[in-house]
MARKEBA-12183 format. One record per residue: residue in three letters; x, y, z of N, C-alpha, C, O in turn. Coordinates in steps of 0.1 Angstrom, whole numbers, always signed. Each point is the difference from the previous one (the first is absolute). Layout:
BEGIN
ATOM,ALA,X,Y,Z,X,Y,Z,X,Y,Z,X,Y,Z
...
//
This chain:
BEGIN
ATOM,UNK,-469,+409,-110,+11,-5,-8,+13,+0,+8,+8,-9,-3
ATOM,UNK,-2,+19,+12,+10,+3,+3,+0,-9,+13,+11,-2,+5
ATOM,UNK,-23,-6,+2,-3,-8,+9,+4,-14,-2,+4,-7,+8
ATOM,UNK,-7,+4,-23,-3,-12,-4,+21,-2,-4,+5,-11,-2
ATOM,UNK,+1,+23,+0,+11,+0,-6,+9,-6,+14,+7,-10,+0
ATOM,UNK,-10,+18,+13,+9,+0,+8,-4,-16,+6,+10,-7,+1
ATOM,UNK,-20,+2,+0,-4,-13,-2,+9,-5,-8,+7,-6,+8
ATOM,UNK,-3,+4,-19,+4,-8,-7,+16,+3,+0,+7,-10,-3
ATOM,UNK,-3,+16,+5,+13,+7,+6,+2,-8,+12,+11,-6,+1
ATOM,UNK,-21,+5,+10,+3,-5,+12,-3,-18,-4,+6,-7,+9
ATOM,UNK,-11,+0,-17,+1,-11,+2,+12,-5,-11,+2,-12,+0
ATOM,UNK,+6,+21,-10,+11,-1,-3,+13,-1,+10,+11,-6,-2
ATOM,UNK,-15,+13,+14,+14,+1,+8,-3,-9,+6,+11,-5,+5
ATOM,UNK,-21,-3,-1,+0,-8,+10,+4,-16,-8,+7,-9,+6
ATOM,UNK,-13,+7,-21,+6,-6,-9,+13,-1,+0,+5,-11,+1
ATOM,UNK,+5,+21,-3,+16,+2,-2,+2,-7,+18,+9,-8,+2
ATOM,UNK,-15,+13,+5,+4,-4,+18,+2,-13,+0,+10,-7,+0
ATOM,UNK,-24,+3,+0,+1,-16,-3,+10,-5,-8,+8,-7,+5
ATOM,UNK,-8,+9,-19,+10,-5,-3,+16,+1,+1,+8,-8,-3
ATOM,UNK,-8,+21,+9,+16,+2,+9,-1,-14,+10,+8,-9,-2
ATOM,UNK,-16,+9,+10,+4,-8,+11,-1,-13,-3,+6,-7,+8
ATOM,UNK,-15,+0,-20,+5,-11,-9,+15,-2,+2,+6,-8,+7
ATOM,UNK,-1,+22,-20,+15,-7,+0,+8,+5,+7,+11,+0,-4
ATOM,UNK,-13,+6,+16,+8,-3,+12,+0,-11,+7,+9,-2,+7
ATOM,UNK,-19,-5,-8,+3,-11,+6,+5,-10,-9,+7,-8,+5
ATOM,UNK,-9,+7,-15,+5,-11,-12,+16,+5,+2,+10,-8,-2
ATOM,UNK,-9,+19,+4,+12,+2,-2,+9,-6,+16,+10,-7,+0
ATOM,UNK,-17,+11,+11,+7,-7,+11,+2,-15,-3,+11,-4,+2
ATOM,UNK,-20,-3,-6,-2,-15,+2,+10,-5,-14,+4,-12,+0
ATOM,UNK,-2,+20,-9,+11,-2,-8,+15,-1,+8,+8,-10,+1
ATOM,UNK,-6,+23,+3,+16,+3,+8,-1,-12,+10,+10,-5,+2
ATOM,UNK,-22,+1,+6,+0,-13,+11,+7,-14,-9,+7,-8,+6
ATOM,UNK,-8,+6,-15,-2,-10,-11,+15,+1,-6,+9,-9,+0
ATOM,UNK,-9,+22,-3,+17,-1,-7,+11,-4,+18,+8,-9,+1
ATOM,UNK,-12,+17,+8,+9,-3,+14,+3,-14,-1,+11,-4,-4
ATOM,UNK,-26,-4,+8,-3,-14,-1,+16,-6,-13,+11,-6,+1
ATOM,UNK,-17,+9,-9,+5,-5,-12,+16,+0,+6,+8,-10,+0
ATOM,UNK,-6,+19,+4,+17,+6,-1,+5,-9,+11,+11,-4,-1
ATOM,UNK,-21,-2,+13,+4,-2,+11,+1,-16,-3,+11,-4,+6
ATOM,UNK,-17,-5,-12,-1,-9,-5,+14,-3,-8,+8,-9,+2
ATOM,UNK,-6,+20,-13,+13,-4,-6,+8,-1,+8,+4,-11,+2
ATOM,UNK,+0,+19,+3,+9,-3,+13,-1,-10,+11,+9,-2,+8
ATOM,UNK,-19,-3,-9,+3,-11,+6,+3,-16,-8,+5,-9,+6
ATOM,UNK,-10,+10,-20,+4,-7,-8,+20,+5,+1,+8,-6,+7
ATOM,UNK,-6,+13,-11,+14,-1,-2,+5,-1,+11,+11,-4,-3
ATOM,UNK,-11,+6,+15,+3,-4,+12,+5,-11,-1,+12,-3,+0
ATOM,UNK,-25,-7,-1,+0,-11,+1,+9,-11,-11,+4,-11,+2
ATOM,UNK,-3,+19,-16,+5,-9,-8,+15,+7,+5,+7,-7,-6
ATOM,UNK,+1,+15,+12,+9,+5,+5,+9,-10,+8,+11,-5,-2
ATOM,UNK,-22,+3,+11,+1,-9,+13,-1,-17,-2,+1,-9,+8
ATOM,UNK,-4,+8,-24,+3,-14,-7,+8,-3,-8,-1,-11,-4
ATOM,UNK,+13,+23,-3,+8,+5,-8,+13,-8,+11,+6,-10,+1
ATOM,UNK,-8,+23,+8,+12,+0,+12,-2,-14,+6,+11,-5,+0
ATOM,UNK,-19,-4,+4,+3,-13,+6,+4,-10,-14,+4,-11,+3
ATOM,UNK,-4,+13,-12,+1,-10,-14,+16,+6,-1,+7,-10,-3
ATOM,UNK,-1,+20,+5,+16,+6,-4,+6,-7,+15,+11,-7,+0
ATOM,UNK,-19,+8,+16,+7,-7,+7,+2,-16,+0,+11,-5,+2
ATOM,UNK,-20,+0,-5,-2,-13,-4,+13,-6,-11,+7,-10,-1
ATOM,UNK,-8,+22,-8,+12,-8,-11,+12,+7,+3,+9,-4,-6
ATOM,UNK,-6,+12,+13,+18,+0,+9,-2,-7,+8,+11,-3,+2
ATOM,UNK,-19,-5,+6,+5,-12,+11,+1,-8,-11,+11,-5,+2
ATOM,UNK,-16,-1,-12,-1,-10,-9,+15,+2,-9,+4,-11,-3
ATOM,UNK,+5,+20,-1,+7,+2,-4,+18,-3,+12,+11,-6,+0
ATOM,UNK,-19,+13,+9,+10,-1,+10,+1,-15,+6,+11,-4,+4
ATOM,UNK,-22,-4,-4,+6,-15,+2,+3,-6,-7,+3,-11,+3
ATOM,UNK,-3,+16,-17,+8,-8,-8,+10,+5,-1,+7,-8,-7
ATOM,UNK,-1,+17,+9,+11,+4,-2,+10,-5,+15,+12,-2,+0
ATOM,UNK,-21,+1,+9,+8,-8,+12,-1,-21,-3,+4,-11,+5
ATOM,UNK,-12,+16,-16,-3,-22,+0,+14,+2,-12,+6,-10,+3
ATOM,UNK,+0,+16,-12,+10,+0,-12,+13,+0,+10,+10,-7,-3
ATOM,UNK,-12,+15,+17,+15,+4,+9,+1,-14,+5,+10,-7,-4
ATOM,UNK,-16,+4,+9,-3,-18,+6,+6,-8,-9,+12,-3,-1
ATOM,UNK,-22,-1,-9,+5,-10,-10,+16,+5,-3,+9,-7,+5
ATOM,UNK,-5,+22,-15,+18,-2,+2,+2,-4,+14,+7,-10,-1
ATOM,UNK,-10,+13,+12,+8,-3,+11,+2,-17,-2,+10,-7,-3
ATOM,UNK,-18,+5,+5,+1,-15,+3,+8,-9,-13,+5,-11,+1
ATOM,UNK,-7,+17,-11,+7,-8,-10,+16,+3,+3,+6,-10,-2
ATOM,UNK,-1,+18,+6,+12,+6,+3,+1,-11,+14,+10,-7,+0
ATOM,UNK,-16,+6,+9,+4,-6,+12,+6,-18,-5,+10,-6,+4
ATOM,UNK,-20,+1,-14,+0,-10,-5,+12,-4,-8,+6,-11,+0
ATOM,UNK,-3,+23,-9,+16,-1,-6,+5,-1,+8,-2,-12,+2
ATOM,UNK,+11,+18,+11,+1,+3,+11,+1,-13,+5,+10,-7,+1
ATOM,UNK,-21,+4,+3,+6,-13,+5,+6,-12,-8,+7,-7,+7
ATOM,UNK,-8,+4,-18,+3,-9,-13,+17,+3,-1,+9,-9,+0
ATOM,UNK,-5,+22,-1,+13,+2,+0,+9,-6,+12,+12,+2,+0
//
């Protein structure tokens, strides 16, 4: 009886072993997965960063030539009085 015990004691621990090393590994291939995950977002926002910043350059040059196409037109209407006078 006390044979048949430690038997069954010993194929419990090897039961809990195995399943330790189950979820150690489930658990590595999890933390690989969240990295992944993390590394991805970051490169999503990177990227919409880096499409943010060229859309805000785009509309100060777009602002700034019209603000130099408004300096022109007064100029020239002023040249035009200017000359009429």
């Amino acid at each position: 009886q006390l044979d048949a015990a430690i038997a069954k004691v010993n194929d419990e621990r090897s039961n809990v072993g195995a399943l330790q090393n189950r979820l150690e590994f489930t658990s590595s291939n999890l933390m690989n997965s969240i990295q992944n995950n993390a590394a991805s977002m970051s490169t999503i926002r990177d990227a919409d960063f880096a499409a943010e910043a060229a859309d805000l350059a785009k509309n100060q040059i777009l602002v700034q030539s019209g603000t130099s196409m408004l300096a022109q037109a007064n100029s020239l209407s002023q040249n035009v009085l200017a000359l009429i006078r």
